[in-house]
C-alpha positions as CSV (number, residue, x, y, z in Angstrom):
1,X,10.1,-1.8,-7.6
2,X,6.9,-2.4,-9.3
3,X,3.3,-1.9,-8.2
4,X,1.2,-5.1,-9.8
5,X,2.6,-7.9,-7.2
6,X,1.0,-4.7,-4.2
7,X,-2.4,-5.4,-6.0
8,X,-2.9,-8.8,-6.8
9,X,-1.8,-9.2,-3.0
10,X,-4.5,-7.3,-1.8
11,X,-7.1,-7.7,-5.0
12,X,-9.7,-10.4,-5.5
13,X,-8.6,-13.5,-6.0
14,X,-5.9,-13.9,-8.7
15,X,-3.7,-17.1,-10.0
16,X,-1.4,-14.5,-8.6
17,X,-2.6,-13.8,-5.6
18,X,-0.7,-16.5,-3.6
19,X,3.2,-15.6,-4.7
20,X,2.3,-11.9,-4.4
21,X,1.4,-12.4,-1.1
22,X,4.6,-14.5,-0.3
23,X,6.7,-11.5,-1.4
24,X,5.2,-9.0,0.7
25,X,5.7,-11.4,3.1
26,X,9.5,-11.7,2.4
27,X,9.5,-7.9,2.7
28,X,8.0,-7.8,5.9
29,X,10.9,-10.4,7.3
30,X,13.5,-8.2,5.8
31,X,14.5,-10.9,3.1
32,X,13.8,-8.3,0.3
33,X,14.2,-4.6,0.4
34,X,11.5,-2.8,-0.8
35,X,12.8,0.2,-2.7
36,X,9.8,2.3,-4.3
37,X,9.4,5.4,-6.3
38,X,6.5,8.0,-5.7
39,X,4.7,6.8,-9.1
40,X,4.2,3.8,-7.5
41,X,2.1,5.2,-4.7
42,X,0.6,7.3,-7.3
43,X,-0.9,4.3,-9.9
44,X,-2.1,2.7,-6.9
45,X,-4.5,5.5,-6.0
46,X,-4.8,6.0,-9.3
47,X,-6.2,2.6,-10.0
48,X,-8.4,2.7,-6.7
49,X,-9.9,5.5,-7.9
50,X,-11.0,4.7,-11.5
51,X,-12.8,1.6,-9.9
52,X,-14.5,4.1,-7.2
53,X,-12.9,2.4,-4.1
54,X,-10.4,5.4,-3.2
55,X,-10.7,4.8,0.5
56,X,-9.4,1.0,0.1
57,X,-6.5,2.9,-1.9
58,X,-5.7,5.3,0.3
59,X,-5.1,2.4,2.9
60,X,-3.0,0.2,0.4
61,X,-0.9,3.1,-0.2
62,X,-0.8,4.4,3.3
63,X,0.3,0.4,4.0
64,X,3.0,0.3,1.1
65,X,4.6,3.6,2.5
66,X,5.1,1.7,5.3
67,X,6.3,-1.2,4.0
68,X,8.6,0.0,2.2
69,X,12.4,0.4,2.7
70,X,13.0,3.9,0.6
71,X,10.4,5.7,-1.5
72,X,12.5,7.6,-4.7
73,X,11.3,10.6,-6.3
74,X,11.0,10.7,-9.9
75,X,13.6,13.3,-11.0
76,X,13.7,15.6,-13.9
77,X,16.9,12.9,-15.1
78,X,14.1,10.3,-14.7
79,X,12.0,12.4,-16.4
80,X,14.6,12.3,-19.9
81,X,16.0,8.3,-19.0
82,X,12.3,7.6,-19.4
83,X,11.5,9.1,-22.9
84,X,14.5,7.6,-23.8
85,X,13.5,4.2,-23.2
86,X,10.5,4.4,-24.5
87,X,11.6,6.2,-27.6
88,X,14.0,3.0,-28.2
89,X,11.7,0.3,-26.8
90,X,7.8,1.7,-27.8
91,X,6.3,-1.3,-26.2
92,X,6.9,-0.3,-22.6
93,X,4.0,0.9,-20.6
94,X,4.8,4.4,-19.8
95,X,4.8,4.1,-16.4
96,X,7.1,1.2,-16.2
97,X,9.7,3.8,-18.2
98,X,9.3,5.7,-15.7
99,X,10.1,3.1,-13.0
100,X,12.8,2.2,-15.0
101,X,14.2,4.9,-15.5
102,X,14.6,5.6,-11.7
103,X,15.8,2.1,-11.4
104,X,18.7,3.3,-13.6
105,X,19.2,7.0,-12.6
106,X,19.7,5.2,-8.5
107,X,21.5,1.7,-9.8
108,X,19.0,-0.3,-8.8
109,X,19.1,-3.7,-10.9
110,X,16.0,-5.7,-10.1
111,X,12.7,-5.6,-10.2
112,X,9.8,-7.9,-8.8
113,X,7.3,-7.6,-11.4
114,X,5.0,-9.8,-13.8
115,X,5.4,-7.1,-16.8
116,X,7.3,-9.1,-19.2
117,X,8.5,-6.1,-20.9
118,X,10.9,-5.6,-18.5
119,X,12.8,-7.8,-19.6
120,X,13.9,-5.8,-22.5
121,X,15.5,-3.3,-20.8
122,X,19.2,-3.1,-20.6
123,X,20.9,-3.6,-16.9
124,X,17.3,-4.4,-15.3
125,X,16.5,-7.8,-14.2
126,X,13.1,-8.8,-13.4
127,X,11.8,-11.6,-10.9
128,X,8.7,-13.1,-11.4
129,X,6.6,-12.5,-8.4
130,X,6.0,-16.8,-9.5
131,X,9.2,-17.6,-9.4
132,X,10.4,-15.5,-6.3
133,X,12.2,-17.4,-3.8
């Protein structure tokens, strides 16, 4: 669950670029489930349309619903894990609390992600998109 390895897949090109795109590929194979959470869908657009391409955005996220195994709502539990993690770990985008926090709230222990911060969570374990196999 993360949205950065959804752009650099489908962004300019990126040292990235390359193992992103091998993990959407796994998804499409069924080697990986893609679980997702609305936010996701949400900082996509949300990205798109700060750099005045929401049309392009609106297809990345029209492509990632359909990719995509489950989509999670972020819950008013979410909602409280996620101020909670970032009251003990300030650090933390707050977005990724909130991802983490429906990680937790819906047991979900990995995530495919080049946030490094991540890492400090408790009970979450993140793949490098780099080192994805």
């Amino acid at each position: 669950m993360t949205k950065n390895y959804l752009i650099y897949s489908v962004g300019r090109e990126h040292p990235l670029k390359p193992v992103c795109l091998n993990v959407i590929q796994s998804i499409r194979h069924e080697k990986i489930k893609a679980i997702l959470n609305t936010e996701i869908i949400q900082e996509i657009l949300y990205r798109y349309q700060s750099l005045k391409a929401l049309p392009a955005g609106i297809r990345l996220a029209k492509e990632v619903i359909l990719l995509a195994d489950r989509i999670l709502p972020v819950m008013e539990r979410d909602l409280e894990l996620a101020l909670e993690i970032l009251e003990s770990h300030p650090q933390i985008e707050t977005r990724d609390a909130f991802h983490a926090a429906t990680m937790i709230h819906n047991g979900i222990k990995e995530i495919i992600s080049t946030d490094h911060h991540f890492d400090l969570i408790p009970g979450i374990k993140r793949i490098d998109p780099g080192k994805f196999e």
